[in-house]
C-alpha positions as CSV (number, residue, x, y, z in Angstrom):
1,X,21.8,-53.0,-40.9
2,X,22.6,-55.6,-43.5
3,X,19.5,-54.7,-45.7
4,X,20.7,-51.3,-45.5
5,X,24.4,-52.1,-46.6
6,X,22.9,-54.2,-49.2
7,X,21.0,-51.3,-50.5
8,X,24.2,-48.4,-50.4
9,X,25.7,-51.3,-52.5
10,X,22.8,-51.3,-55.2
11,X,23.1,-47.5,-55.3
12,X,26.9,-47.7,-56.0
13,X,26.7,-50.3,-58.6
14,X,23.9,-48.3,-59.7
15,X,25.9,-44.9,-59.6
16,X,29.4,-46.4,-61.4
17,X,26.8,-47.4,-64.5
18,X,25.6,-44.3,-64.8
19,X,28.8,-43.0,-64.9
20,X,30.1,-45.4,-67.0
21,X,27.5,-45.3,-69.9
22,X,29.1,-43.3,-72.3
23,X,25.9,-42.0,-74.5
24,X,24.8,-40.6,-71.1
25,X,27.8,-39.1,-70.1
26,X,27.9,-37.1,-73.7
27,X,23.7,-36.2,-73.4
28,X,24.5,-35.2,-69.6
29,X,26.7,-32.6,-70.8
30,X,24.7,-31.1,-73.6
31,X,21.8,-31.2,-70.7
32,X,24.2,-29.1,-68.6
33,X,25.6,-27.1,-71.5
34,X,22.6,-25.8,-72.9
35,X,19.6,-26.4,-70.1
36,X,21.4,-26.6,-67.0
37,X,20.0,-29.5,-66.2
38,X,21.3,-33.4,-65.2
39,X,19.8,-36.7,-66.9
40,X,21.6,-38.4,-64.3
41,X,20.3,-37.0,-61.5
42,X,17.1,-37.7,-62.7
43,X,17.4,-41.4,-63.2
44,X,19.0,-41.1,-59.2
45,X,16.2,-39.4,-57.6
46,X,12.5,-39.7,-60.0
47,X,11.7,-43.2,-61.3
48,X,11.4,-46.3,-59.3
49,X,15.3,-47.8,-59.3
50,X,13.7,-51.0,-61.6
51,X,12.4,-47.9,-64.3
52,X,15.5,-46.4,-64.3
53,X,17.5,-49.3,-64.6
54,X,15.7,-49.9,-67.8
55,X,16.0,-46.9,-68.9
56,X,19.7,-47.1,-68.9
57,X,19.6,-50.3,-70.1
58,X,18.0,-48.8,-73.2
59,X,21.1,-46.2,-73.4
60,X,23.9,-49.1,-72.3
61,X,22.6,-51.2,-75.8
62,X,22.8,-48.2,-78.1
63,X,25.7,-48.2,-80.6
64,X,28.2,-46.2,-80.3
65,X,27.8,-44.7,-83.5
66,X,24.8,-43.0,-81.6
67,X,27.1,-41.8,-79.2
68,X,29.6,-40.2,-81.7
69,X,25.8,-38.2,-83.0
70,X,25.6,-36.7,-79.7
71,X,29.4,-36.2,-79.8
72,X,29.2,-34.4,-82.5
73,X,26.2,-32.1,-81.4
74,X,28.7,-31.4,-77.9
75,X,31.5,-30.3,-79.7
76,X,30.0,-28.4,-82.6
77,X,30.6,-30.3,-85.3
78,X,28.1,-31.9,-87.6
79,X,30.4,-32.6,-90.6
80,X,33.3,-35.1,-91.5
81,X,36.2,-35.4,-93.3
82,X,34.3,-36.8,-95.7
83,X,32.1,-33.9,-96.1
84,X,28.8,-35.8,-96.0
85,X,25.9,-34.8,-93.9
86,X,25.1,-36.1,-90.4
87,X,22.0,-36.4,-88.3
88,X,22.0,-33.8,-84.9
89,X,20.1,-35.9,-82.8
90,X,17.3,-34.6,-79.6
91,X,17.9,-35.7,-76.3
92,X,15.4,-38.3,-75.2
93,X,16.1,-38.8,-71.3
94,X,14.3,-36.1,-68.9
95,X,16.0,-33.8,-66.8
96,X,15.7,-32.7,-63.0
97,X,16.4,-28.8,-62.4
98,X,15.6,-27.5,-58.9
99,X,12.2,-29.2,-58.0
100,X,11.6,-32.9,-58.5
101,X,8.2,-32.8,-60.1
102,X,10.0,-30.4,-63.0
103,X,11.5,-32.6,-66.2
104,X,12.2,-31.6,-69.7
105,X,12.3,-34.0,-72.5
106,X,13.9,-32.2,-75.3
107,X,11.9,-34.2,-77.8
108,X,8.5,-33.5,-77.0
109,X,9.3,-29.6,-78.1
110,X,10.1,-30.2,-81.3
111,X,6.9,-31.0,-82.8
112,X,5.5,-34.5,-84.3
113,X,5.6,-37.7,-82.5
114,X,8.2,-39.1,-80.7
115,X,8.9,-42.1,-79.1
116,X,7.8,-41.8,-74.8
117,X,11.4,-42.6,-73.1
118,X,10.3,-42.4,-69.7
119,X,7.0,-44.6,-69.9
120,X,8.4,-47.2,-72.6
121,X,12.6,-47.1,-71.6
122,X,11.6,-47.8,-68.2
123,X,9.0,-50.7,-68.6
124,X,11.9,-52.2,-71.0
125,X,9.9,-52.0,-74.7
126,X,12.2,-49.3,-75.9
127,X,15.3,-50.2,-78.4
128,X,17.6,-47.2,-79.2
129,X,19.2,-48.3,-82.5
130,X,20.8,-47.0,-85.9
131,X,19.5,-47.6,-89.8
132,X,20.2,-47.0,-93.2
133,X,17.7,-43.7,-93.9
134,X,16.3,-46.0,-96.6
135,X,16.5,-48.7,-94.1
136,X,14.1,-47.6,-92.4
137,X,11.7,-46.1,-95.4
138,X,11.8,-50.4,-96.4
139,X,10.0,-50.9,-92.7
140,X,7.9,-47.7,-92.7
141,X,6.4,-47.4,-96.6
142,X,2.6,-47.9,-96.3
143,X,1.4,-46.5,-99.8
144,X,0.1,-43.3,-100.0
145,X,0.7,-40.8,-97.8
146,X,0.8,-37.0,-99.8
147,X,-1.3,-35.0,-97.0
148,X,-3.4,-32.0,-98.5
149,X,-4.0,-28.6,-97.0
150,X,-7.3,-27.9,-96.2
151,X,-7.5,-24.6,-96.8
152,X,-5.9,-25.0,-100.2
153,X,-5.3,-28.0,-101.6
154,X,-1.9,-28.2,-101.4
155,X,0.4,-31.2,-101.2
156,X,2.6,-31.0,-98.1
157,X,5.1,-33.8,-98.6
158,X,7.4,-32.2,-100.9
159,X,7.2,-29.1,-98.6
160,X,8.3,-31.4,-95.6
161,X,11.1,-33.0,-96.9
162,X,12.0,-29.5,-98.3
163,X,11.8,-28.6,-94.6
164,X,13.5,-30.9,-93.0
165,X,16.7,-31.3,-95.4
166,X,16.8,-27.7,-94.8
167,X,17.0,-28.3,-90.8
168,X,19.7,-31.4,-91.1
169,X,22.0,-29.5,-93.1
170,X,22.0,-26.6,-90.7
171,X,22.7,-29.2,-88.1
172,X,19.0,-28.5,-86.1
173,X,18.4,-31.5,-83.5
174,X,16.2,-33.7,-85.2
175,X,13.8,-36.2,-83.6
176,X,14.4,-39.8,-83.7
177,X,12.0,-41.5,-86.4
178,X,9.5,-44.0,-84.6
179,X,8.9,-47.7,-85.3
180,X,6.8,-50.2,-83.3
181,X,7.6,-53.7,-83.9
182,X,4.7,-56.6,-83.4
183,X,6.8,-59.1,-81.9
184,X,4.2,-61.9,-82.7
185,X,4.3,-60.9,-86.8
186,X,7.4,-59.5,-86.6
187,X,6.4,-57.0,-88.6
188,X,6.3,-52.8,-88.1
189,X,2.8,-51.7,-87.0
190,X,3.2,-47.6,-86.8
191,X,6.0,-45.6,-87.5
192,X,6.6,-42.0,-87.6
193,X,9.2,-40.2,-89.0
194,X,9.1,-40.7,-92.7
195,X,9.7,-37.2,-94.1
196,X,13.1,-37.0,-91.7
197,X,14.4,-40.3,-93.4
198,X,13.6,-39.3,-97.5
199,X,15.4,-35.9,-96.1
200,X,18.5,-37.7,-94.5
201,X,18.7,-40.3,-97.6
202,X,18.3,-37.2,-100.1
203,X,21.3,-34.9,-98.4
204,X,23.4,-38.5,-97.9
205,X,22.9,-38.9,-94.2
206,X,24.7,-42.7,-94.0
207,X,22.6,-43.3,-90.4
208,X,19.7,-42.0,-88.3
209,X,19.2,-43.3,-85.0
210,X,15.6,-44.8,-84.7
211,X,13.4,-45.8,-81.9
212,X,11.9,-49.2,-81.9
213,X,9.0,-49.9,-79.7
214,X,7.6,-53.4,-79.2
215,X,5.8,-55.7,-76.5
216,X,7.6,-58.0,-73.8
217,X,8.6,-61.5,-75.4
218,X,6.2,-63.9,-74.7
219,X,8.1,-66.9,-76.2
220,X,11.5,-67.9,-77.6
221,X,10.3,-66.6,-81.2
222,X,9.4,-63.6,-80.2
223,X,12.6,-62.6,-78.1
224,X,14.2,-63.9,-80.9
225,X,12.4,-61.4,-83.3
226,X,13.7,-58.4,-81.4
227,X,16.8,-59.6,-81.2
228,X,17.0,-60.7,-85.1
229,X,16.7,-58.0,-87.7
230,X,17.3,-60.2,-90.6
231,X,13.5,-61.6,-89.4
232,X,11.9,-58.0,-89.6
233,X,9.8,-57.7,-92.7
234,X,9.5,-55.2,-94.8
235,X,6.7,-53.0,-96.7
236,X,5.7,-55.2,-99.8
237,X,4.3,-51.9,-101.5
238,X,6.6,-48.8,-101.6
239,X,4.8,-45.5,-101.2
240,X,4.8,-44.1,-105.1
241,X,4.6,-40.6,-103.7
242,X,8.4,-40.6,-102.5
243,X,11.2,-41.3,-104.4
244,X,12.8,-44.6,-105.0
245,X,15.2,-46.3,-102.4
246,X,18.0,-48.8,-103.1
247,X,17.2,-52.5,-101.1
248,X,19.1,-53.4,-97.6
């Protein structure tokens, strides 16, 4: 009876974070607005309780500036005062509808790589955070990287930024861009998401949100380096094939 009790009191503790986690809240009612569908009842009832703790651990940490992105997307409006762009962002967390085995993860339908929320949220190697657009270009520059047509020869990276300027400015959900962080270098390994940022910094976007994936700490350095963005180093070589970004 006791291990019981103590249980009902894990799922209530359990239940008032959900409800309490503000990004979710906001995602929770796009997912109901536009899919019918309930992040929340999903991190209730699919993963193990330790995965979907992590998970909204992952959410919890966000800043709220991500929040106010999802905001935005709820109530319609994807400019300020100021009259500057602003990144519409995807919905990472999946989403039960009537059977269990059925989720949707908005992300994976939008094309390119995105960061897995489910498998790395819930082992706790996820970070949900915000940059600069050109913040991010000073992790992710790796030289060249125009892509050619096969068929014709064509380059493609103008063409993609064309692309996706084209689907910020009409406010079209946009994938988060992708970095994963070697812990014991700290230093960015992969990344995706290149073409998004050069669009965002090009239309004036001030921040994208940006998934960060990395290893468990092994040592007080490496939790450190997660924790410590001022340690992150940067690409020594910027790519001469996209246009120059100020230093953060």
């Amino acid at each position: 009876m006791t291990k019981s009790k103590t249980t009902d009191e894990r799922d209530d503790v359990f239940i008032d974070r959900l409800n309490d986690c503000k990004l979710l809240d906001v995602m929770d009612e796009i997912y109901k607005k536009e899919y019918d569908l309930s992040a929340k009842k999903y991190l209730l009832r699919i993963p193990t309780r330790s995965e979907a703790d992590r998970m909204l651990k992952t959410l919890e940490s966000a800043p709220a500036s991500i929040t106010d992105m999802f905001r935005r997307r709820l109530d319609c409006k994807c400019t300020k005062k100021e009259h500057y762009p602003v990144w519409t962002p995807t919905i990472p967390v999946p989403a039960i509808k009537k059977s269990p085995e059925y989720f949707i993860e908005e992300g994976s339908r939008t094309g390119g790589f995105h960061a897995n929320f489910p498998k790395d949220a819930g082992a706790g190697r996820l970070l949900y955070t915000t940059m600069k657009p050109s913040e991010f270009l000073n992790y992710a520059f790796a030289g060249e990287i125009v892509e050619k047509r096969s068929e014709d020869d064509v380059s493609t990276t103008e063409l993609l930024v064309k692309h996706k300027r084209k689907r910020i400015s009409k406010c079209k959900p946009q994938d988060a861009p992708f970095l994963k962080l070697d812990l014991s270098k700290c230093q960015f390994v992969y990344h995706d998401g290149r073409h998004r940022a050069v669009a965002a910094d090009e239309l004036g976007v001030k921040d994208i949100p940006v998934f960060i994936e990395h290893d468990m700490p092994m040592d007080a350095e490496q939790a450190r380096c997660l924790k410590d963005r001022t340690m992150w180093k940067k690409e020594s070589t910027p790519s001469p094939n996209l246009h120059h970004f100020d230093e953060v």
